[in-house]
C-alpha positions in Angstrom: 0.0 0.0 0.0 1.1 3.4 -0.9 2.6 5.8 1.9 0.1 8.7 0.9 1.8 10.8 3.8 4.7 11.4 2.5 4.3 14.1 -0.4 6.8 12.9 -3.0 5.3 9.2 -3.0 1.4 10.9 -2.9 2.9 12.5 -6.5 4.3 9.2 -7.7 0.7 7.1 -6.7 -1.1 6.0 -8.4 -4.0 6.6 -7.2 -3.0 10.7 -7.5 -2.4 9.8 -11.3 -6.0 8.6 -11.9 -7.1 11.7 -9.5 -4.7 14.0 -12.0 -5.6 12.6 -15.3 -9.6 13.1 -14.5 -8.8 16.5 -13.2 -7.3 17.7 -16.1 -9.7 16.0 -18.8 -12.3 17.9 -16.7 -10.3 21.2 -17.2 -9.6 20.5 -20.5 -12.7 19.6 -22.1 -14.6 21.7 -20.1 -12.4 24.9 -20.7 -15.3 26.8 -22.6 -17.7 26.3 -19.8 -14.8 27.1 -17.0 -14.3 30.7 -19.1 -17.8 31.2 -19.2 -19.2 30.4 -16.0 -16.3 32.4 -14.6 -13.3 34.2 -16.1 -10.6 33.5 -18.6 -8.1 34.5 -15.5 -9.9 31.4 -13.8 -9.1 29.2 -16.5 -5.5 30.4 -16.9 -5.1 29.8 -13.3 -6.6 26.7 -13.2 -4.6 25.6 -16.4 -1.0 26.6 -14.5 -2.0 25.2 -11.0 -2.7 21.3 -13.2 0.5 22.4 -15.2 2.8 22.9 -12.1 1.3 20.0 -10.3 1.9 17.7 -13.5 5.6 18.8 -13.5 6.2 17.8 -10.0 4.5 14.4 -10.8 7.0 13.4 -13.8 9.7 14.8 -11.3 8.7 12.9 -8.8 8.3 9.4 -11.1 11.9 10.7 -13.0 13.3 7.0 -11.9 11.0 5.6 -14.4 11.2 8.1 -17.0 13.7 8.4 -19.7 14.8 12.2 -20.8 15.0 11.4 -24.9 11.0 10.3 -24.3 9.8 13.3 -22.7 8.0 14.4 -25.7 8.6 14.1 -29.8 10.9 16.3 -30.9 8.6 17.6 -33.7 6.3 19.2 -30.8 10.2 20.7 -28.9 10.2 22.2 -32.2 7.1 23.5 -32.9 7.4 24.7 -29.6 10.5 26.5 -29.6 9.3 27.8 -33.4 6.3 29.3 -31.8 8.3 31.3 -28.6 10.9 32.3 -31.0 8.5 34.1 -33.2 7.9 36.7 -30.5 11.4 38.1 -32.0 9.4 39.2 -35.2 5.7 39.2 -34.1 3.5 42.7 -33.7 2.8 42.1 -30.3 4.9 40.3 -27.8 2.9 40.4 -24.8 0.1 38.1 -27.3 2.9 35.8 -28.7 4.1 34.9 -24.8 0.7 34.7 -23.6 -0.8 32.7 -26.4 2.7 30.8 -26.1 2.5 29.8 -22.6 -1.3 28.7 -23.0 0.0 26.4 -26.0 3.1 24.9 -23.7 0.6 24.7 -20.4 -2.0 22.2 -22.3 1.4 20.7 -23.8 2.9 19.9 -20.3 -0.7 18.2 -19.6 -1.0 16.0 -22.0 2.6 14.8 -21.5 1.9 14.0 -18.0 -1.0 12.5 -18.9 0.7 10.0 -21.5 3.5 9.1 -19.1 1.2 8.7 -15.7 -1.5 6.6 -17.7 -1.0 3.6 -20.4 -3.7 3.4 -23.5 -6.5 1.8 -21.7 -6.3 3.7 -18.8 -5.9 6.9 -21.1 -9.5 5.6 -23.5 -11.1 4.6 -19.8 -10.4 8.1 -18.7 -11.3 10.5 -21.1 -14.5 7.7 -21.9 -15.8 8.5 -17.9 -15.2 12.3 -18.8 -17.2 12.8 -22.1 -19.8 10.4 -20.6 -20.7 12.4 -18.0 -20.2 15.9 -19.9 -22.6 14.6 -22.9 -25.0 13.8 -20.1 -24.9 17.4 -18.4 -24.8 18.7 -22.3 -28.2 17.1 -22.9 -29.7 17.5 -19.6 -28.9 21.6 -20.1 -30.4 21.6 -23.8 -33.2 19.7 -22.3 -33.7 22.9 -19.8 -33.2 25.2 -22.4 -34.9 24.1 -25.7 -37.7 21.9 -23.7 -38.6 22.4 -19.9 -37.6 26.6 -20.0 -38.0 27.8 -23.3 -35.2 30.4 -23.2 -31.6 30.3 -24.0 -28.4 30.1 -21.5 -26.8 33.5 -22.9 -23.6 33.1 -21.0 -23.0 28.8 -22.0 -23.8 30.2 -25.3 -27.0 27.4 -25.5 -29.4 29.2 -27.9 -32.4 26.3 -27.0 -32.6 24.9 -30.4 -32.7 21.2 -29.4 -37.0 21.2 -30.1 -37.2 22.3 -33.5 -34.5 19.5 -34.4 -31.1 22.1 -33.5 -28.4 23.2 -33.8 -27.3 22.2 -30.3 -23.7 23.4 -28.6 -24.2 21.6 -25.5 -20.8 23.0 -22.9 -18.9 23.6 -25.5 -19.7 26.4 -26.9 -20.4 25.7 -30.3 -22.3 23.0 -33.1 -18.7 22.4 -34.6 -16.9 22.0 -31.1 -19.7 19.6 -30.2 -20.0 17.7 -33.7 -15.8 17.4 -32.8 -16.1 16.5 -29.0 -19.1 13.9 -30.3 -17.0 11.9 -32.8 -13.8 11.7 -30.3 -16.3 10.2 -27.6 -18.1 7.8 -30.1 -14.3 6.6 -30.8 -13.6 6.1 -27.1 -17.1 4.7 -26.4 -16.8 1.8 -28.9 -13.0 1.2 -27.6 -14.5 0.8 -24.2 -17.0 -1.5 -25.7 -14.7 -3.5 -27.3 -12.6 -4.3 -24.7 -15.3 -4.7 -22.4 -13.9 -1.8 -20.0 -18.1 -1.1 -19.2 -20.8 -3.1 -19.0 -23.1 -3.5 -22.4 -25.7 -1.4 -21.2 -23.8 1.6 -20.2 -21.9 1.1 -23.5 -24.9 1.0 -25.7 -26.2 4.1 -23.5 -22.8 6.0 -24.3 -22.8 5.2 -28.2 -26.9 6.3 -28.7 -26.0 9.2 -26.7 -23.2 10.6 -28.3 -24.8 9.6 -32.0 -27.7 11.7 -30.6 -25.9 14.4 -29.9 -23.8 14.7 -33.1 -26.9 14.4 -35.2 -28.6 17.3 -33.2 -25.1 19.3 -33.4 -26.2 19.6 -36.7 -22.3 20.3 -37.7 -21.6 19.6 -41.6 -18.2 18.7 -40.4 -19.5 15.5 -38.3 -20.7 14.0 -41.7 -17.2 14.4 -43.1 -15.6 13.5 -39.5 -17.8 10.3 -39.7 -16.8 9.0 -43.3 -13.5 9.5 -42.9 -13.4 8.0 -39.2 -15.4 5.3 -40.5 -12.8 4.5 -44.1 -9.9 4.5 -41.7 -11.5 2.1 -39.3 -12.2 0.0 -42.5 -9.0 0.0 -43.5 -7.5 -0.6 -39.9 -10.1 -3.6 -39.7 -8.4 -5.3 -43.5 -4.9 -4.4 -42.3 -5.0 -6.2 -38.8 -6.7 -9.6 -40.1 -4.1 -9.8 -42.7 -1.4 -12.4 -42.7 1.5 -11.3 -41.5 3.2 -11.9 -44.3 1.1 -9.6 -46.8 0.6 -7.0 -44.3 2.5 -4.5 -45.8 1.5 -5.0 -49.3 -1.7 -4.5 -48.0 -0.6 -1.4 -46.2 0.6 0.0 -49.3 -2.2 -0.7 -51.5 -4.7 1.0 -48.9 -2.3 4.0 -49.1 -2.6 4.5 -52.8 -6.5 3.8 -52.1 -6.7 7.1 -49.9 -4.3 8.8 -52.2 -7.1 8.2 -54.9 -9.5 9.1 -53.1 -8.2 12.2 -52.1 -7.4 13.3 -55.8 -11.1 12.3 -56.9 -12.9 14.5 -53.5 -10.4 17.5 -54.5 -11.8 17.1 -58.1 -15.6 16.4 -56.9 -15.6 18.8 -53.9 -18.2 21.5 -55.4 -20.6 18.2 -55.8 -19.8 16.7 -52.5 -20.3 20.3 -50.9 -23.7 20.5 -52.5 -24.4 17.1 -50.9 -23.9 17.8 -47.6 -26.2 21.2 -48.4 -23.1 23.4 -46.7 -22.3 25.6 -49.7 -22.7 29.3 -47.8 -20.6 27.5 -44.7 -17.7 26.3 -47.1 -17.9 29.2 -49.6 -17.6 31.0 -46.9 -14.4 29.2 -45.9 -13.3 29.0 -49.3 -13.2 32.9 -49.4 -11.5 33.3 -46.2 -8.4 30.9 -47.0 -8.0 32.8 -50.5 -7.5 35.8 -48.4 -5.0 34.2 -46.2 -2.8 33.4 -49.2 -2.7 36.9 -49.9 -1.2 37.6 -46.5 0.8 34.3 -46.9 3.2 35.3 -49.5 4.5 38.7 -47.7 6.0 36.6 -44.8 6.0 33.2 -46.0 9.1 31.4 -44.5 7.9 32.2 -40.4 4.7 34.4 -40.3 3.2 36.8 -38.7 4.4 35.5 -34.6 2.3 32.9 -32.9 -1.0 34.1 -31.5 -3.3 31.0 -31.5 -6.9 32.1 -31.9 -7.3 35.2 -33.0 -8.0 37.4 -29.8 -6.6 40.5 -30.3 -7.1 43.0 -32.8 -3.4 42.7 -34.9 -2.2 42.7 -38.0 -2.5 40.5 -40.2 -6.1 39.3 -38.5 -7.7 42.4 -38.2 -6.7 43.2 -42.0 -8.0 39.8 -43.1 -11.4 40.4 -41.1 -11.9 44.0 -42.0 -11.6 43.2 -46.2 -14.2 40.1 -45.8 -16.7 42.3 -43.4 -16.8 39.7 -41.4 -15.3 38.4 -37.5 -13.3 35.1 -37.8 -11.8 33.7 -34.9 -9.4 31.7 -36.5 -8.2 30.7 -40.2 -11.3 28.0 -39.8 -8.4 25.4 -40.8 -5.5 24.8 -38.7 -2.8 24.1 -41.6 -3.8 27.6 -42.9 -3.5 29.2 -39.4 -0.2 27.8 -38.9 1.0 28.8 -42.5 -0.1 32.3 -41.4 1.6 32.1 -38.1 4.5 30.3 -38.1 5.5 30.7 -41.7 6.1 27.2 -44.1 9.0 26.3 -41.2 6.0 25.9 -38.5 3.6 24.2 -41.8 6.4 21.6 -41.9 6.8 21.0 -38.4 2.8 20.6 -37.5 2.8 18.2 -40.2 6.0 16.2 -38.9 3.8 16.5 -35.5 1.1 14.6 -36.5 2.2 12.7 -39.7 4.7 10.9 -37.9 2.3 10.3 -34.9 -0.5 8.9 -37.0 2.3 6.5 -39.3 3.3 4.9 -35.9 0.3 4.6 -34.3 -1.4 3.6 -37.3 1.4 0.7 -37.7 1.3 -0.3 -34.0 -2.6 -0.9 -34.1 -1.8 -3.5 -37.1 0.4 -5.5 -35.3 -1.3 -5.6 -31.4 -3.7 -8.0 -30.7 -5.5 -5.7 -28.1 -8.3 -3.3 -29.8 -7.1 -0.5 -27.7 -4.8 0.6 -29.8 -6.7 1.2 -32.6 -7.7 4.4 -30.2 -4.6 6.4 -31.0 -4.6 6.5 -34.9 -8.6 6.9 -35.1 -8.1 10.2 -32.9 -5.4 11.5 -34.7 -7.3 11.0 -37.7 -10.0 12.4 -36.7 -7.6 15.5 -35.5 -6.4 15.6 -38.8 -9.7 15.7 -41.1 -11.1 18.3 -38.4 -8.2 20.4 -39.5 -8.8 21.3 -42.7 -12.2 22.9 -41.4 -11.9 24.3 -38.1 -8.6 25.2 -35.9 -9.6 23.4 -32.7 -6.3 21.5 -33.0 -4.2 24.6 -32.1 -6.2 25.5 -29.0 -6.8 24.0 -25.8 -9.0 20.2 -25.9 -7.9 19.8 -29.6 -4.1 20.6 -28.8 -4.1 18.4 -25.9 -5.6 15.4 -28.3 -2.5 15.6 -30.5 -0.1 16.2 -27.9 -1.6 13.4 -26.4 -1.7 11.1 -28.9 1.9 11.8 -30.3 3.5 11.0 -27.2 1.5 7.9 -26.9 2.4 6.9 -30.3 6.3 7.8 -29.8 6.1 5.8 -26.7 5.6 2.4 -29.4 7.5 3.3 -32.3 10.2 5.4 -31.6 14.1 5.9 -32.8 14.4 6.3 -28.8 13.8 3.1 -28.1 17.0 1.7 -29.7 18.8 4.5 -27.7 17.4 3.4 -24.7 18.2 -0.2 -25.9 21.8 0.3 -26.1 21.8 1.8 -22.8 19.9 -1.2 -21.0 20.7 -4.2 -23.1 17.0 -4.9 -23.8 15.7 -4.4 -27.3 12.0 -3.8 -27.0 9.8 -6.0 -29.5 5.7 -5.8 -30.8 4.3 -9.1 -30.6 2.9 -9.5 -34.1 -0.2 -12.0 -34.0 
C-alpha cells in the first residue's frame, strides 16, 4: 500500500495519477464552460496550477522516465518555433501569452501520457465525455424543452425542439460535432474491450450519436466518413497475414491517395451534398485571403497568437476586407501557414504525420483493440483540420499532444537508444 503521507510518494501514486488525469480531462474539455461560468483568469489559473502539479509528478516518477522520451521532438520544435516568433511578431505580450497557454495544455498531455497507459488513457477520457454529454443534454433539455429560453452566457441558444443546432458545454455546433466523434471513438474502444458493461456502453454510443446528429455540424458527416474508411481499413490491415501485411498497407495508401485526388476534383458536388455551400464558400473565401497575407511573410509568419484574440495585423486586416469576425483561419494548416511561416507548416505536419504513421502501424500488429484508439483520434484530429482550428487550441491541442507522445512511446528511434543503454531491445508481438 502506498505511503500517501509522505508528499513525493502521494505524486508518484497512483491513485494521485488517476485523481490527476480526470482532473485535467475535466479542465480541459470543459475549458469553454470554465471561461464562461467564470473568467478567462480562472481558466489560466486553473490551467498553471494542473501544469505545475503535472511537473512535479514526472519529477517525482523521473526513476522511471527516460529524458529522450519526454515528448517528440517535432512538438520541442514546434514549440520552440512558436516562442521564438515573439522576435518578429507585432505584439509580444500576445505571442508569450498565447505561447504559454499552448506549452501549459502541452505539459498536460505529456503528464497525462507518461502517468496513464492506453486503456487507462481511453477509460479516462471515456468517464469524462460520458458524463459531460449527459450534463450537455440535460442543459439543452432545460433550455430548448422544460424553460423555453436560451443560457446567454453557456452560449446554449435552445434549439434542441425544433430539431437544433445544439452546442451543448462547449460552446459551439462544430466543437460539439468534434467533441461527439472523439467520444463515439472512445465509447466503442471501451465496448470492445469490455472496460463497461453492455448497457452503459450502448447508453454511451446512442448518446453521443444523438448528440452529433442534433449538433447539426456539416463537419461530423465528413468527421464520420473519414473515421469510418480509416477504421475500414484498420479492420483489413489487422486480419491480414502477416506476411502480406504490408503489401496491403501500401495498396490501402494508394486507395486514400485516390480518393483524395477524386474529392479534391468532386468537392463542389460533395459540398452540395452535404447542403453546406454558404458554410464552405464561406471558408473558401477566407483561406483565398489568407494566401494573400501568406506570400509577404512566408518562411515564419506573422508571430504565434493562436486564436485570434486581439485585434493585430495581419487578422484584423484579413477580417476587415471580408466584413466579417473570424476567430481563426477556420483550418488549422492555414492558421499555422499564417503564423509560423512554411517552417511551423512543416513541423505541424511532422507533428502529426509521424504520430499517426506509428500509431497507425502499432494498431496493425497488437492484438488488443485499444490501440486502434490512437490512430482513429489523430485521424479524426487531422480531417477536423482542414475545417476548423480546434487543433491549435486548448481540448484539440491536448488530443494531439496526447496522442503523439502515446504513439512515440511504441515506435520510436528512442527506443534503440534506450536499448543500447539497458541491453533490452523492446519488440511488438505480431499476431
Amino acid at each position: 500500500m502506498t505511503d500517501l503521507r509522505h508528499p513525493v510518494r502521494l505524486l508518484a501514486s497512483a491513485e494521485f495519477a488517476r485523481a490527476y488525469t480526470i482532473a485535467v480531462l475535466i479542465a480541459v474539455f470543459g475549458t469553454f464552460a470554465i471561461e464562461r461560468l467564470s473568467s478567462p483568469l480562472t481558466l489560466a489559473t486553473v490551467i498553471v496550477v494542473l501544469a505545475l502539479i503535472g511537473i512535479a509528478v514526472l519529477f517525482a516518477r523521473r526513476d522511471e522516465l527516460s529524458p529522450l522520451r519526454l515528448a517528440p521532438t517535432s512538438l520541442l520544435g514546434f514549440l520552440a518555433l512558436a516562442l521564438l516568433s515573439v522576435v518578429w511578431t507585432t505584439d509580444r505580450s500576445e505571442t508569450l501569452t498565447s505561447w504559454a497557454a499552448l506549452a501549459g495544455y502541452a505539459v498536460l498531455a505529456i503528464t497525462v501520457g507518461h502517468v496513464r497507459d492506453t486503456l487507462q488513457t481511453v477509460r479516462a477520457i471515456g468517464d469524462t465525455l460520458r458524463w459531460m454529454l449527459i450534463v450537455s443534454l440535460a442543459l439543452e433539455v432545460l433550455s430548448g424543452i422544460l424553460l423555453d429560453v436560451p443560457f446567454e452566457r453557456l452560449g446554449i441558444e435552445g434549439h434542441l425542439a425544433t430539431g437544433g443546432p445544439i452546442q451543448g458545454v462547449f460552446g459551439t455546433r462544430n466543437m460539439l460535432g468534434f467533441v461527439t466523434v472523439i467520444a463515439l471513438i472512445t465509447f466503442v474502444i471501451e465496448w470492445r474491450t469490455r472496460s463497461v458493461s453492455v448497457p452503459v456502453a450502448v447508453g454511451s454510443v446512442a448518446l453521443g450519436a444523438f448528440l452529433a446528429l442534433m449538433s447539426a455540424s456539416p463537419t461530423v458527416v465528413v468527421l464520420a466518413a473519414g473515421v469510418g474508411v480509416a477504421t475500414l481499413a484498420l479492420m483489413i490491415v489487422r486480419h491480414a497475414p502477416a506476411g502480406r501485411r504490408n503489401t496491403v498497407q501500401w495498396v490501402l495508401g494508394a486507395v486514400v491517395l485516390i480518393g483524395l485526388i477524386a474529392a479534391f476534383l468532386q468537392r463542389h458536388q460533395i459540398i452540395q451534398l452535404l447542403d453546406a455551400g454558404s458554410d464552405f464558400s464561406m471558408r473558401a473565401d477566407l483561406w483565398n485571403m489568407l494566401l494573400d497575407f501568406v506570400v509577404q511573410n512566408p518562411i515564419l509568419g506573422y508571430g504565434w497568437v493562436g486564436g485570434w484574440a486581439r485585434d493585430e495585423f495581419p487578422f484584423n486586416a484579413v477580417n476587415v476586407l471580408l466584413s466579417q469576425q473570424h476567430q481563426s483561419a477556420l483550418n488549422a494548416y492555414f492558421d499555422v501557414l499564417l503564423q509560423l511561416g512554411w517552417i511551423g507548416l512543416v513541423l505541424f505536419l511532422t507533428l502529426g504525420g509521424v504520430a499517426v504513421v506509428r500509431s497507425w502501424l502499432v494498431a496493425s500488429v497488437r492484438r488488443s483493440v485499444v490501440y486502434a484508439w490512437t490512430p482513429l483520434v489523430l485521424v479524426t484530429l487531422a480531417i477536423d483540420s482542414m475545417f476548423e482550428s480546434f487543433t491549435l487550441v486548448g481540448t484539440g491541442w491536448f488530443m494531439l499532444v496526447l496522442c503523439a507522445l502515446r504513439a512515440g512511446q511504441s515506435r520510436s528511434w528512442r527506443e534503440n537508444i534506450d536499448a543500447a543503454h539497458t541491453g533490452t531491445m523492446p519488440t511488438l508481438p505480431v499476431r
